[in-house]
C-alpha positions, -999 to 999 in steps of 0.1 A, spaced: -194 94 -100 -222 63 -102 -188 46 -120 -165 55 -89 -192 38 -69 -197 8 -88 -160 4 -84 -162 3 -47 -191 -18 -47 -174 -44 -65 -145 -45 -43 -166 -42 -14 -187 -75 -27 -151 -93 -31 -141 -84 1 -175 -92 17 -173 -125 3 -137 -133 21 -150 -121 49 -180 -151 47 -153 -177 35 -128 -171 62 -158 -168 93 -169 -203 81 -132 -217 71 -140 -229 40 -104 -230 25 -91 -242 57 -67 -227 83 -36 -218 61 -57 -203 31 -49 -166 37 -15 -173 38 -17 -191 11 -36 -165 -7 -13 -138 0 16 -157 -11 -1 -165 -48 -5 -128 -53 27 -117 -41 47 -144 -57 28 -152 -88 -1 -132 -97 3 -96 -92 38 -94 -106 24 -112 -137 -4 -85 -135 22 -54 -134 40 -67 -157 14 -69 -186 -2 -35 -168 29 -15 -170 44 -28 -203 14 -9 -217 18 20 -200 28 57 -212 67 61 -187 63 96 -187 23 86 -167 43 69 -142 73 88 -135 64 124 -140 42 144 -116 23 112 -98 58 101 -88 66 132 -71 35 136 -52 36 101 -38 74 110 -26 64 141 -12 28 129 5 46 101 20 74 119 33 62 154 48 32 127 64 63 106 79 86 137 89 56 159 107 40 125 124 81 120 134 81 153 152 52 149 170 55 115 184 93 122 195 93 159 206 56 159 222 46 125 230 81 120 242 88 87 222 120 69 216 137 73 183 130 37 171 89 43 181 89 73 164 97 61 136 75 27 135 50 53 141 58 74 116 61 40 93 24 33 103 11 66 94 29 69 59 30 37 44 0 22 24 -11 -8 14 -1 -4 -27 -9 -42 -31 -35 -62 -12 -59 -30 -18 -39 -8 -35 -42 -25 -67 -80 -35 -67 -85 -2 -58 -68 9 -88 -84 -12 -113 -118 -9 -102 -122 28 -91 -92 42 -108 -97 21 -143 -61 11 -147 -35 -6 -121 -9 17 -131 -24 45 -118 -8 24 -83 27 19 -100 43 53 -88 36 44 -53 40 5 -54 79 18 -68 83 46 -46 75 23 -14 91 -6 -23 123 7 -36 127 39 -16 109 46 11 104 12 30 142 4 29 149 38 40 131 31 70 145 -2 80 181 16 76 168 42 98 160 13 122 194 -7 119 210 25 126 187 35 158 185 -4 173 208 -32 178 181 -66 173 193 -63 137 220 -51 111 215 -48 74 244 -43 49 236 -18 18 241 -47 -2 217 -68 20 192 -41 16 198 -38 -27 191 -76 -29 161 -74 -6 147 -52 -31 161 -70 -62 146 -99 -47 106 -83 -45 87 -100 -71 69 -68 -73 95 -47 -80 109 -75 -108 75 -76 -126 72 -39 -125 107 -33 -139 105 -59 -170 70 -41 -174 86 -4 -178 111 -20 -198 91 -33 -224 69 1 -219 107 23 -224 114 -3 -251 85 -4 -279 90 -41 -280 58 -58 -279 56 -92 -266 42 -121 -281 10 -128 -281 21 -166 -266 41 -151 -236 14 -132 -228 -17 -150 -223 -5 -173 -196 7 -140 -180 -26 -126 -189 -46 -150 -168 -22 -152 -142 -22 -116 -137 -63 -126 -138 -60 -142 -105 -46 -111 -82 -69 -88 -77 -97 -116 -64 -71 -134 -45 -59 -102 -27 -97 -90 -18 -109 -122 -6 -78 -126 17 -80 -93 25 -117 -100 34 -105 -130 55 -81 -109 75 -104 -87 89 -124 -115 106 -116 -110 142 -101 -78 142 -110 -55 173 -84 -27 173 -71 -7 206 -78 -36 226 -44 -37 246 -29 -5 238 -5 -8 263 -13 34 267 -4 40 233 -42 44 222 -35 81 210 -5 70 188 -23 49 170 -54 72 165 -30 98 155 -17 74 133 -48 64 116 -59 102 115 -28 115 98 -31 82 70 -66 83 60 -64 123 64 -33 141 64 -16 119 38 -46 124 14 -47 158 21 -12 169 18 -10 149 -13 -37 173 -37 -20 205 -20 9 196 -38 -10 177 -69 -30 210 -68 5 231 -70 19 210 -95 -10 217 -118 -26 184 -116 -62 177 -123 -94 157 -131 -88 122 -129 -52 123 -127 -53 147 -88 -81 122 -78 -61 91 -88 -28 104 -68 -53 115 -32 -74 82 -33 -38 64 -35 -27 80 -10 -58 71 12 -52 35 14 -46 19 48 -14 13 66 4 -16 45 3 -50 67 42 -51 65 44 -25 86 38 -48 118 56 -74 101 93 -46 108 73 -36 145 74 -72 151 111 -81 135 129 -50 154 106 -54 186 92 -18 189 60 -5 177 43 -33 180 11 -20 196 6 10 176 15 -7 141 -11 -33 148 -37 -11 159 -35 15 133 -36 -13 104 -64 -22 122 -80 14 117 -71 19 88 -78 -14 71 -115 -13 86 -120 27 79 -100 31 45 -126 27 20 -153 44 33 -126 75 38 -116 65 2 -151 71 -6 -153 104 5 -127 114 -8 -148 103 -45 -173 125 -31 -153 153 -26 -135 156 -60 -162 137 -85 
């Protein structure tokens, strides 16, 4: 337990420290962006990469997998029906609701979260994959279908996520894993220290980001989607996820690994689709707000409850 802790307290410290660096602007205007781009471009594929190219294929795809897919979904298709049939949404609300409330943040915090607390960033790979090569594009076909701002061909969407430096580095990573082949040791130290620089490049813009941040300030009456939405991430997800880790068998580390992933906040691209199809806007805001602000001390609980 006093491990699980010092996890969070380093995180905590890293993000603290973003926090103080982005109040006073010491990196400038830009430097979040510029941040977020290093790990998502550079650093944290190089990271999964070496992470997964060490890691046991039948860890990542076996029973972790499947509860991710499951939490995700049944949180997405019981947040659906409630925002369409009893709050009386429109179809492409709903489901930038549902979006919000189902969709976590695998990277910025997923990954330090998984390192730190967890002990090994590929306890994050079966939902970094699931999200980023499943679930997220089956949303946005859901939303070309149910709007007309934009249309995406299958094809459009297959390169989109061929094209995710995240989902390249994690790929050449299972392939080496599947393989047996073992890398030099040349290739990999540059990778190694550029993998170095993710996880205190995500924290510290993650700290930055929440400078400012005062959720539910126009909510345009949409206050108790977005509540909703936070509730059923930091709760329902969680929770539905270790019934089924709990029916599947799972336990010890492994069920706490696959509930505290499923804790994380609402992933910042989520407003990034309210914002590109035009609907959803408030509440996908607002409950990455929440969630982003209340994640890890939920995320602690959580420790408390099965450690």
């Amino acid at each position: 337990m006093l491990g699980v802790l010092a996890g969070f307290f380093v995180v905590w410290c890293i993000i603290l420290v973003g926090m103080f660096v982005g109040r006073r602007n010491v990196l400038g205007e830009n430097a979040r962006s510029v941040l977020s781009a290093l790990t998502f471009f550079v650093a944290s594929p190089a990271l999964l990469f070496e992470t997964l190219g060490k890691a046991k294929l039948h860890d990542v795809f076996a029973a972790p997998l499947l509860v991710t897919a499951v939490g995700a979904a049944v949180t997405a298709a019981l947040f659906f029906v409630i925002v369409r049939f009893l709050l009386k949404r429109t179809v492409p609300e709903s489901l930038m609701s549902s979006m919000s409330a189902s969709l976590a943040n695998s990277a910025n915090l997923g990954i330090p979260i998984a390192v730190y607390v967890l002990g090994d960033a590929s306890y994050v790979a079966p939902l970094l994959i699931f999200q980023l090569a499943f679930f997220t594009p089956l949303f946005l076909m859901a939303l070309d279908a149910t709007t007309s701002s934009h249309r995406t061909t299958p094809a459009g969407f297959a390169l989109m996520i061929l094209k995710n430096p995240m989902i390249v580095g994690s790929a050449l990573g299972l392939v080496v894993a599947g393989t047996g082949w073992k890398v030099p040791d040349l290739v990999m130290q540059p990778i190694h220290l550029i993998g170095g620089a993710a996880i205190p490049a995500m924290l510290i813009a993650f700290g930055m980001s929440l400078n400012g941040s005062r959720p539910l300030q126009a909510a345009a009456g949409r206050r108790a989607d977005a509540l909703l939405a936070s509730g059923f991430k930091l709760v329902i997800h969680p929770a539905i996820a270790y019934v089924f880790a709990r029916m599947l068998g799972m336990e010890g580390h492994a069920l706490f690994a696959v509930v505290v992933t499923s804790a994380l906040p609402t992933a910042q691209n989520v407003f990034v689709a309210a914002s590109r199809y035009r609907t959803g806007i408030t509440v996908a805001k607002d409950t990455v707000l929440i969630t982003t602000v209340v994640a890890v001390p939920a995320m602690i609980g959580v420790a408390l409850l099965l450690t």
